[in-house]
N, C-alpha and C positions, 0 to 999 in steps of 0.2 A: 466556413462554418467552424463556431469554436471547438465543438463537441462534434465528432461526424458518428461516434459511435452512438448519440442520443441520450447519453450522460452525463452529469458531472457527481464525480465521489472524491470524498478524502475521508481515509480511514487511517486511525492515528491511534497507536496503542504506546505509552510511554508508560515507563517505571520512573515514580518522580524521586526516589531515593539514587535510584544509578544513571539516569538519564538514557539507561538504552532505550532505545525506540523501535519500532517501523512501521512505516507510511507507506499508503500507493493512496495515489491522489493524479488529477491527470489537465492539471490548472492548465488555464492557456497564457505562453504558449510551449509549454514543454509538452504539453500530451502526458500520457499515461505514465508514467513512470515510480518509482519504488524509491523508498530510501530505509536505509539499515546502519543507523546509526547516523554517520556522517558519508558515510560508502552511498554515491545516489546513481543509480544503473535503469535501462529501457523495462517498461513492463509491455508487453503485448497483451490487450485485452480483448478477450472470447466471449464473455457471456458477464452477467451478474454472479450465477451459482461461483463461477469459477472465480470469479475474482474476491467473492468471501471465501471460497476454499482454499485461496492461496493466501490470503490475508491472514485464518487462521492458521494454516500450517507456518508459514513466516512466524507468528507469533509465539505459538510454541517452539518452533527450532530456536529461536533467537531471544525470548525470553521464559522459555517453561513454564509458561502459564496457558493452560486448556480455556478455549473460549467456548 
């Protein structure tokens, strides 16, 4: 199964002036995983709530802007 968690997301928030970013997205076949910038590291994914609750906290840590 592509999806065993019964999802597919990608969630992509760029600044198009500086090009920071971060992404969790969980294509196949990498599965779940994060990217912060050009830095791309494992995500573990628990739930939906949680993965918008880290999606925004990433975004404010890493771009200061409140979603």
């Amino acid at each position: 199964m592509r999806y065993p968690d019964g999802i597919k997301y990608s969630l992509i928030c760029l600044n198009i002036r500086t090009q920071k970013r971060v992404l969790l997205d969980n294509h196949h076949p990498k599965g779940p995983h994060l990217h912060i910038d050009d830095i791309e590291a494992e995500y573990v994914f628990k739930s939906v709530a949680e993965l918008m609750a880290d999606f925004t906290r990433l975004v404010f840590e890493h771009l200061g802007v409140k979603l």
